[in-house]
C-alpha positions in Angstrom: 9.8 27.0 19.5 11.9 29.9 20.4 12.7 31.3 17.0 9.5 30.9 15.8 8.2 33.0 18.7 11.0 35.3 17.3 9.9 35.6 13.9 6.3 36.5 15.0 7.4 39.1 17.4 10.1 41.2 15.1 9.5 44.5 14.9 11.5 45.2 11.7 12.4 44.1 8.2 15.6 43.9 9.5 15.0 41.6 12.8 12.8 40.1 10.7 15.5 38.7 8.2 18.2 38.3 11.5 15.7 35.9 12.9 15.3 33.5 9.4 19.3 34.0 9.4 19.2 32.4 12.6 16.6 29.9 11.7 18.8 28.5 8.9 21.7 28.5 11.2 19.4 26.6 14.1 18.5 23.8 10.9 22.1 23.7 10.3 22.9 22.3 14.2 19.5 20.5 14.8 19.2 18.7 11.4 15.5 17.4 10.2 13.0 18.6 12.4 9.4 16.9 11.7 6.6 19.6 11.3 8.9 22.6 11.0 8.4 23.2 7.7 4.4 23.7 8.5 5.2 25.4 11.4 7.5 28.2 9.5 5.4 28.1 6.9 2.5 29.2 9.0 4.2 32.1 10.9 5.6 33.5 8.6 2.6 33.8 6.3 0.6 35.4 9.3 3.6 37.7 9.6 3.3 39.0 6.4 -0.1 39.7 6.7 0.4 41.5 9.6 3.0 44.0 9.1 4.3 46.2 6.1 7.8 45.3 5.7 7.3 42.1 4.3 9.2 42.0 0.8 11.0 39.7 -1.8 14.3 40.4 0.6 12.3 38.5 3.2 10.3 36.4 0.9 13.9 35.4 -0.6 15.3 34.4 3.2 12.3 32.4 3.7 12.6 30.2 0.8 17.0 29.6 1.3 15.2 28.4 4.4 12.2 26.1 2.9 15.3 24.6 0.3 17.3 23.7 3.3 14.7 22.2 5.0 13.7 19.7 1.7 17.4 18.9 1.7 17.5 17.8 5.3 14.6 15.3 4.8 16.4 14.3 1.6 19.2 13.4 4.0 17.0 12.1 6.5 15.4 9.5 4.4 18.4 8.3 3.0 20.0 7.2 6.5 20.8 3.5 6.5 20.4 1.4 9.9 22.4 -1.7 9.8 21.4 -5.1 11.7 23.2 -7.4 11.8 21.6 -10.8 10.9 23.5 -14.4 10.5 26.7 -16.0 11.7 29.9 -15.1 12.8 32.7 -16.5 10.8 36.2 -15.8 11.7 39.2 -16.2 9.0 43.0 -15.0 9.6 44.7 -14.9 13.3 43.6 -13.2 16.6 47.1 -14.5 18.7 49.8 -17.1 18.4 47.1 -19.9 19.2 44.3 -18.5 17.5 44.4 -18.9 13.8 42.2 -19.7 11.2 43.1 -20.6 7.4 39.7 -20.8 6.0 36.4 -18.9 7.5 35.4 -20.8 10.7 32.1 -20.6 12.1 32.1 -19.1 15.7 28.6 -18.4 16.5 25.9 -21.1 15.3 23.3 -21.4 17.9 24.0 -17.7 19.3 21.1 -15.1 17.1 23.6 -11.8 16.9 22.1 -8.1 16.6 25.5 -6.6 16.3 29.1 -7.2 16.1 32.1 -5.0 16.9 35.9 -6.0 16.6 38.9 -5.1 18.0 43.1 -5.2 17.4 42.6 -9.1 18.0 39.4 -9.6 20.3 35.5 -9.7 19.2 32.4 -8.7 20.8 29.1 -9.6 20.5 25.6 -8.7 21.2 22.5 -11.4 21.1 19.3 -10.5 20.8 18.4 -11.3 24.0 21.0 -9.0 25.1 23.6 -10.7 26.1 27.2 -9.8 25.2 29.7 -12.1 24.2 33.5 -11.8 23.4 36.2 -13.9 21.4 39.4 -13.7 20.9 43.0 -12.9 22.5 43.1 -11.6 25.9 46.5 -10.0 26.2 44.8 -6.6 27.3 42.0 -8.3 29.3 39.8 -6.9 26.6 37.5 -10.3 27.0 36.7 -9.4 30.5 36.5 -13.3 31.9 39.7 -12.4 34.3 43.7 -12.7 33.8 44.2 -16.5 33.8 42.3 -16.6 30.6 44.8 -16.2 27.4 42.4 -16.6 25.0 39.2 -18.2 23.6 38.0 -20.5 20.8 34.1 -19.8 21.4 31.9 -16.9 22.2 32.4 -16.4 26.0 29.1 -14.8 27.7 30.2 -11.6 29.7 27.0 -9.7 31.1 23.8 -9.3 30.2 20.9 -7.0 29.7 23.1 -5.2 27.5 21.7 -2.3 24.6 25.3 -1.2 23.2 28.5 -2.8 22.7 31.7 -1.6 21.5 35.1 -3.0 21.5 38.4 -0.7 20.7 42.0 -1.8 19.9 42.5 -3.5 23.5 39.1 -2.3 25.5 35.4 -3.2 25.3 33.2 -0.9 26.4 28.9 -2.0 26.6 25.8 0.5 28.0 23.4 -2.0 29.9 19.5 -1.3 29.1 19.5 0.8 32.9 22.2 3.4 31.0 24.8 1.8 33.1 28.4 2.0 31.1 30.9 -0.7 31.9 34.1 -0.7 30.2 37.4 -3.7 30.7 40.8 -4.0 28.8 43.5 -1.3 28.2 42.9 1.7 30.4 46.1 3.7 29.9 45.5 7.2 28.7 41.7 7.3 29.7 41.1 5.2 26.8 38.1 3.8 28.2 36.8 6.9 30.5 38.2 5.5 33.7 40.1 7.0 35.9 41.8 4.6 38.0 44.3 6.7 39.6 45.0 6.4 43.5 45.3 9.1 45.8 49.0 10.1 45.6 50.9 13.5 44.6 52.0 12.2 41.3 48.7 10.2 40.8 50.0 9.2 37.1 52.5 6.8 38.4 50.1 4.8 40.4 47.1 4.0 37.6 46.5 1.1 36.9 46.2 -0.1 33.4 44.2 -2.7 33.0 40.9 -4.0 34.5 40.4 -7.5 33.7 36.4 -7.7 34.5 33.9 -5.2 33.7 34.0 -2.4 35.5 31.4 0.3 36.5 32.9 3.4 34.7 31.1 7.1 36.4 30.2 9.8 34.2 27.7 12.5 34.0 26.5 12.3 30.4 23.1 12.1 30.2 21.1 9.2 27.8 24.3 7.8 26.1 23.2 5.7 23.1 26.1 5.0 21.5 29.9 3.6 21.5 32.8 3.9 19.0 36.7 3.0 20.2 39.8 3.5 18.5 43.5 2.6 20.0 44.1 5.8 22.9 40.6 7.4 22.7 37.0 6.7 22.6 33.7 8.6 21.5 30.1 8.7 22.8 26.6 10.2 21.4 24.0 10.7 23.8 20.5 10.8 22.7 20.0 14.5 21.8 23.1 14.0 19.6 25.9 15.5 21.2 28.9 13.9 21.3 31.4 13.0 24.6 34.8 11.4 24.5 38.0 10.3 26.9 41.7 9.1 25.7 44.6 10.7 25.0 45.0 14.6 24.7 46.1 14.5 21.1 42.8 12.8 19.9 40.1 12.9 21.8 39.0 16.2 20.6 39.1 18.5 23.9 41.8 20.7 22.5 43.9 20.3 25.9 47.4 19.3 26.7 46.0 16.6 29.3 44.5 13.3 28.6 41.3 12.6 29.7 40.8 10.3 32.5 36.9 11.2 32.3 34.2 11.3 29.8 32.8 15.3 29.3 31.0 16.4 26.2 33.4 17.9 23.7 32.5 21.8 24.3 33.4 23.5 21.2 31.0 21.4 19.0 28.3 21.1 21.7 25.9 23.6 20.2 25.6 21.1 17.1 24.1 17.7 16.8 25.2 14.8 15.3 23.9 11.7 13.7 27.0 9.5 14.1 30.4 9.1 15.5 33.3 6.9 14.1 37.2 6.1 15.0 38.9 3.1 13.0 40.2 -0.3 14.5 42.9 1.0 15.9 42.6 4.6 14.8 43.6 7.5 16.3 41.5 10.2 14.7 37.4 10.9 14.1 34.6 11.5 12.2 31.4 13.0 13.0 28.4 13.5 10.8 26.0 15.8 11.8 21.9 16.0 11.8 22.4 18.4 8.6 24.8 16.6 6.8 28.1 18.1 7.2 30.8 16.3 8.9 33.9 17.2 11.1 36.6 15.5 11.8 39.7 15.5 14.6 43.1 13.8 15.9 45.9 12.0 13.7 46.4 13.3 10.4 49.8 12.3 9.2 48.6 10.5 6.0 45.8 13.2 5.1 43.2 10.7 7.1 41.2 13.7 8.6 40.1 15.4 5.0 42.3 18.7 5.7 45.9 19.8 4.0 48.8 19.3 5.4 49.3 23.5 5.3 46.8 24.0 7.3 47.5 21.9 10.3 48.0 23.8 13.3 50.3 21.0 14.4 51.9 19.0 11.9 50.1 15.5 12.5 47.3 16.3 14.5 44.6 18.3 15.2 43.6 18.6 18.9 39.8 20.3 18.7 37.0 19.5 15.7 37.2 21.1 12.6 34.7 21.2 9.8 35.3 19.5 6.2 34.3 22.7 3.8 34.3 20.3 1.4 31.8 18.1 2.2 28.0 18.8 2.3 24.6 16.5 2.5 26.6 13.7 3.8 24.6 10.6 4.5 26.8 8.3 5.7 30.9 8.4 7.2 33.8 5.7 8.1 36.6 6.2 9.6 39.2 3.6 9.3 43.1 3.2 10.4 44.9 5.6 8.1 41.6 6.3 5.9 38.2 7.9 6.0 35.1 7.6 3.5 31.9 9.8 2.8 28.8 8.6 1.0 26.7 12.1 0.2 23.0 12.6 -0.4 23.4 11.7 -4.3 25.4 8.5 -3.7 29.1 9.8 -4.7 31.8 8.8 -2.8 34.6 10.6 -1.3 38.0 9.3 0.3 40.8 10.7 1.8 43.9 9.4 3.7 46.7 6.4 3.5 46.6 4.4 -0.2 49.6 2.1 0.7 47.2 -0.6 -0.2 44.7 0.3 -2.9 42.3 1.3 -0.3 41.2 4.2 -1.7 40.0 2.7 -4.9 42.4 5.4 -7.0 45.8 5.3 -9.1 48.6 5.9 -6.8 49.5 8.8 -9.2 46.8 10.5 -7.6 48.4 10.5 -4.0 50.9 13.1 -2.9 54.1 11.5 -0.2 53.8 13.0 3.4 56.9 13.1 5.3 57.6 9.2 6.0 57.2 8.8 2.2 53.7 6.8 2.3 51.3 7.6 -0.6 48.3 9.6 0.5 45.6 11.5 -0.7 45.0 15.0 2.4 41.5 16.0 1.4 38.5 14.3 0.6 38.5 13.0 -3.3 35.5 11.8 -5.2 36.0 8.5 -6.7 33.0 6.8 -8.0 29.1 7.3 -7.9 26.5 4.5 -7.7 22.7 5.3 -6.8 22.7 1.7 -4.9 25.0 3.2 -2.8 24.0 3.4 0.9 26.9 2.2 3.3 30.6 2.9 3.8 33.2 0.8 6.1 36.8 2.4 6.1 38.5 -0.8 7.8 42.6 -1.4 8.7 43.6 -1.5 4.6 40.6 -1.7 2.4 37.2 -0.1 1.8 33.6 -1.4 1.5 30.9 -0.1 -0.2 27.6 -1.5 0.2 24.4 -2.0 -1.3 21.5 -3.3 -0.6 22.5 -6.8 -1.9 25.8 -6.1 -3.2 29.5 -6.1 -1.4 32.3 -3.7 -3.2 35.4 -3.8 -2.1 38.6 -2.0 -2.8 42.4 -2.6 -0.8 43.3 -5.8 0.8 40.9 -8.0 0.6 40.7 -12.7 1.3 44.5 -12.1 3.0 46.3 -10.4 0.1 43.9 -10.1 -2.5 44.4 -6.9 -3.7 42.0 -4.6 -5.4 43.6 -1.3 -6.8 39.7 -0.1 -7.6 36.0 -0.7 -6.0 35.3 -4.5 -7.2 32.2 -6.4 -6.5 32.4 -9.4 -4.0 30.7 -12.2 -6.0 27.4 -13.2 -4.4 28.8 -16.9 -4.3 30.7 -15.6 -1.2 27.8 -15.5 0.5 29.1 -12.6 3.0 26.2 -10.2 4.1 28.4 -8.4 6.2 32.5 -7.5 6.8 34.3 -6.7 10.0 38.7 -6.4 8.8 41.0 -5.9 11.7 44.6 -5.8 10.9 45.2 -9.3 11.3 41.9 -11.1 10.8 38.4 -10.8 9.5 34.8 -11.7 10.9 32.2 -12.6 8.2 28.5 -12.3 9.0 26.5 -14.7 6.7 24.0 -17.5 6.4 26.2 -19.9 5.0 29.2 -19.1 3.6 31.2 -21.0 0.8 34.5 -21.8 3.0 36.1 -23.5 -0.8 36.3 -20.0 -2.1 38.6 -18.9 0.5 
C-alpha cells in the first residue's frame, strides 16, 4: 500500500509524521481495512528501529491512528444487513381502485428477498430473481405497458435480476450481467435516461415516460446498489462511490442543469461510502461513509438535511454534499420525506427535519417554524438510546426503530395512530418488517393478525 511504502521511505521526523497524518486521513475515506492495523503496526515498528527520529511526537501520531482504526471495526461490526423474509401484506390505498381496509395478503406463494415501494406502486424481488411490481400505473412505473391501469397481484416483469428499486413514479432494477434497466417517470433525468431527440431545443422533445423497461447507458463501473426519491436518484458502485441523475437542485452535482445521465458525484469521489438513502418521495440525501461520518445534500426547507437554516447557501437547498460536523461513528442512516435518522456506534439516535406528525419522537416545543410555519427541528437532535438498537427507517410521516425482535415506532402509524414518542409495536402484530408510503403501507410478516388493524 502506497502510504505504507511512504512511511518506510521518510526521510524525516517531519515526513515521517505528514505521512501518518495522511494515513488517518486515507482511514477516514476508505473506512475498515482488514489487516491494516498489522500491516502499520509492522512498519512502523521497523521504522523506528531504523532511524533516530523516532519520538513520543511520532509515537503519539501512530497511536491517534491505531484508536481510529479500533473504532472503524467497532463500526464495521455493528453494520446491520436486512433480508427480507415473509409475506407481503398491503393495507391503505395505491389509486382510486386499489384500496385496502385491513392488511391484505399480496404475495403467498411468491418467497421475496427484498421489497421497495413507491408514491403508489411496489416492487419486488424473489429469490430466484425475479422482479415483480404491484400497484397503480399512472406513471408506467409497473412496466407491463400503457393499457394497464393498475394491478391486484404481483405482476412478473424481468428476471435474472440482483437489485431493485422503485422511486416516487420510476423503478429502476440492475440484472445479475450489471445491466441497469429503469421504466416510469423520466422527466428531469429522474431515472438516468436521456430520452431526448436530436433537435435544437432538445428539452421540448423528451419524452417522459417509458412504459416497459428500458436499457438505460452509463459508464459507472460495478453498480451494486439503487435508492430513488421523486426528481433524482442515487447509485453506489462496488468500491463505494456514489453516482446519481435527476434534477439540478438534488442530485448533488452542484450544477444549474439537470442530469439526463448518471456520473459519479465528483466532489465526494475521493471518499467511500457504505450507504446511500433518498425518502419515498424525497427530494434530498444521505450518505454514510466507510468511517462513519455522513453527508447529506438537496431539499432542506424543514431542516431535513441536518444543517441550519443560516448556513444554507441557498435558502432551501443545497446543490453539492456537505458533511454533518455533528455526527460521528454512524452505523446506520434513513432518509425519509421531510425527515432524516442516524443510529451511531453506541446505539443513540439522532433526528432532524419535519415533526408535523410526531415523527421525530420529541415535544413540538422542541421544534423551531421555518418560513411556511411547519414545526421542525434543522440539525440532528439526540432523542433516545437503546443498545438493541440496530436499524433506522425515516418513512413519509413516522419513524422506525428496530431491533432484533422488536418494532418501535414513532409519527403516524395503523392510518392515524399517532405516536408523539418511540412506542413498541406489540409482538401480536406480527409485523417483521415496515414499508409507509404516503398513502399506504406494505407489511412483511409470517402471519399477520388482520383483527388488530
Amino acid at each position: 500500500m502506497k502510504i505504507l511504502k511512504r512511511i518506510e521511505n521518510a526521510q524525516s521526523k517531519n515526513s515521517l509524521i505528514l505521512y501518518l497524518e495522511k494515513t488517518y486521513e486515507h482511514l477516514e475515506n476508505e473506512g475498515y481495512i482488514e489487516g491494516f492495523r498489522k500491516d502499520l503496526i509492522d512498519t512502523c515498528r521497523s521504522k523506528k528501529n531504523n532511524c533516530d527520529y523516532w519520538d513520543r511526537e511520532v509515537a503519539t501520531k501512530l497511536g491517534i491512528n491505531l484508536k481510529f482504526i479500533k473504532k472503524l471495526k467497532c463500526i464495521e461490526n455493528n453494520i446491520l444487513n436486512v433480508y427480507v423474509n415473509g409475506s407481503l401484506y398491503i393495507k391503505g390505498h395505491l389509486s382510486t381502485n386499489l384500496k385496502y381496509s385491513i392488511p391484505t395478503k399480496i404475495s403467498d406463494k411468491i418467497l421475496l428477498q427484498k421489497v421497495s415501494i413507491g408514491g403508489n406502486h411496489v416492487l419486488c424481488l424473489s429469490t430466484n430473481k425475479t422482479v415483480y411490481t404491484f400497484g397503480s400505473n399512472s406513471f408506467g412505473q409497473l412496466g407491463l405497458g400503457s393499457g394497464v391501469e393498475y394491478t391486484i397481484q404481483l405482476e412478473e416483469v424481468m428476471k435474472n435480476c440482483k437489485e431493485i428499486c422503485a422511486g416516487y413514479s420510476t423503478s429502476m432494477v440492475i440484472t445479475c450481467k450489471d445491466k441497469l434497466y429503469g421504466w416510469g417517470c423520466t422527466e428531469n433525468g429522474r431515472i438516468g435516461l436521456d430520452t431526448s431527440e436530436d433537435s435544437e431545443d432538445s428539452d421540448s422533445f423528451r419524452v417522459e415516460k417509458e412504459y416497459f423497461p428500458t436499457l438505460i447507458k452509463h459508464s459507472i463501473k460495478n453498480l451494486e446498489k439503487l435508492t430513488a426519491g421523486s426528481t433524482h436518484m442515487c447509485g453506489l458502485d462496488r468500491d463505494g462511490h456514489i453516482c446519481s441523475a435527476g434534477h439540478w437542485r438534488f442530485s448533488g452535482h452542484d450544477s444549474f442543469d439537470h442530469m439526463y445521465t448518471i456520473n459519479y458525484i465528483s466532489s465526494i469521489n475521493h471518499i467511500k461510502f457504505r450507504k446511500v438513502t433518498i425518502g419515498i418521495g424525497g427530494y434530498h440525501t444521505l450518505a454514510l461513509t466507510k468511517s462513519g461520518y455522513v453527508y447529506s445534500w438537496g431539499h432542506n426547507r424543514v431542516g431535513q438535511l441536518g444543517i441550519k437554516f443560516s448556513e444554507m447557501k441557498q435558502l432551501t437547498y443545497q446543490t453539492d454534499p456537505i458533511k454533518i460536523k455533528t455526527l460521528e461513528n454512524i452505523i446506520d442512516i434513513s432518509a425519509g420525506w421531510g425527515h432524516s435518522g442516524a443510529i451511531d456506534v453506541n446505539k443513540n439516535v439522532y433526528v432532524c427535519g419535519r415533526n408535523e406528525e410526531h415523527q421525530l419522537g420529541i415535544n413540538k416545543e422542541l421544534c423551531v417554524f421555518n418560513e411556511r410555519d411547519h414545526k421542525c427541528i434543522c440539525q440532528f437532535y439526540k432523542i433516545v438510546s437503546n443498545e438493541n438498537f440496530k436499524r433506522i427507517d425515516c418513512t413519509s410521516q413516522n419513524t422506525y426503530l428496530y431491533t432484533d425482535d422488536y418494532i418501535y415506532t414513532s409519527g403516524l402509524f395503523n392510518g392515524n395512530v399517532v405516536n408523539k414518542e418511540f412506542t413498541l409495536i406489540p409482538s401480536s402484530y406480527n409485523i417483521k418488517y415496515i414499508y409507509d408510503s404516503v398513502h399506504f403501507t406494505v407489511f412483511i410478516s409470517d402471519g399477520m393478525n388482520e383483527k388488530l388493524f
